[in-house]
C-alpha positions in Angstrom: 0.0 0.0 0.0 1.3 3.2 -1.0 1.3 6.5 1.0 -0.5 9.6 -0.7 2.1 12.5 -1.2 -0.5 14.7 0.5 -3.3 14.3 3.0 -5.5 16.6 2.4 -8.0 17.5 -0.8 -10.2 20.2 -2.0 -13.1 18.8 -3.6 -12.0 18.3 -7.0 -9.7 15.6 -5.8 -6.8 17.6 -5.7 -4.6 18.7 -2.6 -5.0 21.9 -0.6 -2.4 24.4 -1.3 -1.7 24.1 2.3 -0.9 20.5 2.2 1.0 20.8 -0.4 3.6 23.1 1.1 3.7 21.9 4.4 4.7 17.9 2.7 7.0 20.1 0.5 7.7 22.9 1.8 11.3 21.6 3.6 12.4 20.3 0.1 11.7 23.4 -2.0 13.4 25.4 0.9 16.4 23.6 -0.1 16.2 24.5 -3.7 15.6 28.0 -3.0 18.8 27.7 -0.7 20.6 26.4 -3.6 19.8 29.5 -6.1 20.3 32.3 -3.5 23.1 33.2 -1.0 21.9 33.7 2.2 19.1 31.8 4.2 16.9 35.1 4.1 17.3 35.8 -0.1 16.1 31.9 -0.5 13.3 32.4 2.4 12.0 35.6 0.2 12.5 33.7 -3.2 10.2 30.7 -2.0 7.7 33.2 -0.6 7.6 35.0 -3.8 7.2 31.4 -5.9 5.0 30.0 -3.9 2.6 33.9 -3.5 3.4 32.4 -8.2 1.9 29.1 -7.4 -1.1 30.1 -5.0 -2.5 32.5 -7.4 -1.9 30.3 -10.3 -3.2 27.1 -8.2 -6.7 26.6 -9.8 -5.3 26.5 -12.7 -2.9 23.6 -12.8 -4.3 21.2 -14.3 -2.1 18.2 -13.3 -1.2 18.7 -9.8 1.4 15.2 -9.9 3.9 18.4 -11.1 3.6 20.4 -8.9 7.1 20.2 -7.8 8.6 21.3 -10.8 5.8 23.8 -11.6 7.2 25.2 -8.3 10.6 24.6 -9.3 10.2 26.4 -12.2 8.3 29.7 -10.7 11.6 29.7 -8.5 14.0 29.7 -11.2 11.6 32.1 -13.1 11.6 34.2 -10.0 15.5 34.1 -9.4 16.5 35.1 -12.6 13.8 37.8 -12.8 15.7 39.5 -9.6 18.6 38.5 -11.0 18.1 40.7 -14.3 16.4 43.6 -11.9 19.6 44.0 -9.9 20.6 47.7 -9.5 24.2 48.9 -9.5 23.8 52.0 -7.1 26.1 55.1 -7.9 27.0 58.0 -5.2 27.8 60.9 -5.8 30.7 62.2 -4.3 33.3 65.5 -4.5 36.2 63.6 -5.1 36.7 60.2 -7.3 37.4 57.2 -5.3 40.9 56.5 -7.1 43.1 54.2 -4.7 46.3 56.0 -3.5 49.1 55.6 -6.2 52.2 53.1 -5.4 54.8 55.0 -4.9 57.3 53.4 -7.0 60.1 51.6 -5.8 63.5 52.4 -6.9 64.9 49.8 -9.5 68.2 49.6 -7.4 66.2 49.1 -4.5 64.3 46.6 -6.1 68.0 44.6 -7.4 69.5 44.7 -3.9 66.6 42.6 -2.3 66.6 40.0 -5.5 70.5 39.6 -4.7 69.8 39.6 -0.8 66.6 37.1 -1.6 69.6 35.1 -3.7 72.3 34.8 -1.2 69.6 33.9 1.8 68.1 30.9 -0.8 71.7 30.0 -0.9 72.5 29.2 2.3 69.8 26.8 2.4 70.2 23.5 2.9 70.7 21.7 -0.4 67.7 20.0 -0.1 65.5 22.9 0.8 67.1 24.7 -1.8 66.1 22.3 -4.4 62.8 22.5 -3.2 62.2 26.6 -2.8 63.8 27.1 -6.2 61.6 24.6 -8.3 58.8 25.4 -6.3 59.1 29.2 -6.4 61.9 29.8 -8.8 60.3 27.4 -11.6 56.8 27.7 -10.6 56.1 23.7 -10.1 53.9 22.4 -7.5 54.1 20.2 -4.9 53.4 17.3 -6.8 55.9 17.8 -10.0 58.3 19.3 -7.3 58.0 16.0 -5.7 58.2 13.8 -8.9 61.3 15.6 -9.7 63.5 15.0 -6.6 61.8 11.6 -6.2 60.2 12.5 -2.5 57.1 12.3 -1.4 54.4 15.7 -1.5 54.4 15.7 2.3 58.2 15.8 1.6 58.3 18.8 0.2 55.5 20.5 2.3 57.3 19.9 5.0 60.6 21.1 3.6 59.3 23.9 2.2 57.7 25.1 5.2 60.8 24.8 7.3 63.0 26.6 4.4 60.4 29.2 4.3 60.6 29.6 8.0 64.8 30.3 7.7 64.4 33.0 4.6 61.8 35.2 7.2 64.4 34.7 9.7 66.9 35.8 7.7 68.7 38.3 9.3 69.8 39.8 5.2 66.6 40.0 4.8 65.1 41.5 8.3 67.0 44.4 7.0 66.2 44.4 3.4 62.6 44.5 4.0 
């Protein structure tokens, strides 16, 4: 014996509005959920589907899709918004420009590649290997790792404690 989807009907044989969204109200919650980002914007977007559906309600004729006529008003209803979206603009006495960069000097700029250099250097070998194709080459941890033969964790590890020597270094305290 099979359980009806919904427990109450109106007289034509149909369910209630009512019944219908309280069997599937928690499941079309979710899909709202899904197409908004916040718990309030899907809340509004089911309200405003379902406000679709209740005026529309007499007028489905096969109520075994209701779900996706629902479905549907929400997606309707989402993109609708989604089109409607306003981009505000203020007015203001001054334009918002971000605060220029002041440039660094290219010497400047030279002496901390060379300091950067001689502190990669005294690495360990191993480290060094690791921080230069990592960094230097641009490989991750994986192709760094099938290069020198190690394992990933190898090189996380490795590259961690190297990284935690070049902030120490006392070349580069000062080059900063």
């Amino acid at each position: 014996m099979t359980t009806p989807v919904c427990t109450t009907a109106s007289s034509a044989g149909f369910p209630t509005f009512t019944s219908y969204l309280r069997d599937r109200g928690p499941a079309l919650m979710r899909t709202a959920r899904s197409l908004t980002a916040s718990h309030c914007d899907a809340e509004d977007l089911l309200q405003t589907a379902l406000t679709k559906t209740y005026l529309a309600w007499e007028g489905i004729e096969d109520h075994r899709a209701l779900d996706g006529y629902v479905r549907r008003a929400l997606l309707n209803t989402r993109t609708s918004q989604w089109r409607k979206r306003r981009i505000d603009e203020f007015i203001c006495a001054e334009l918002p420009e971000p605060e220029p960069v002041p440039a660094t000097d290219p010497a400047e700029r030279q002496m901390l590649r060379d300091a950067m250099w001689r502190a990669v250097l005294r690495l360990p070998a191993r480290q060094r290997a690791m921080v230069v194709l990592r960094y230097y080459e641009d490989l991750s941890e994986a192709q760094t790792a099938e290069v020198l033969g190690v394992s990933v964790g190898t090189v996380k590890s490795a590259v961690s404690r190297a990284l935690g020597k070049l902030r120490e270094d006392p070349e580069l305290l000062h080059a900063r």
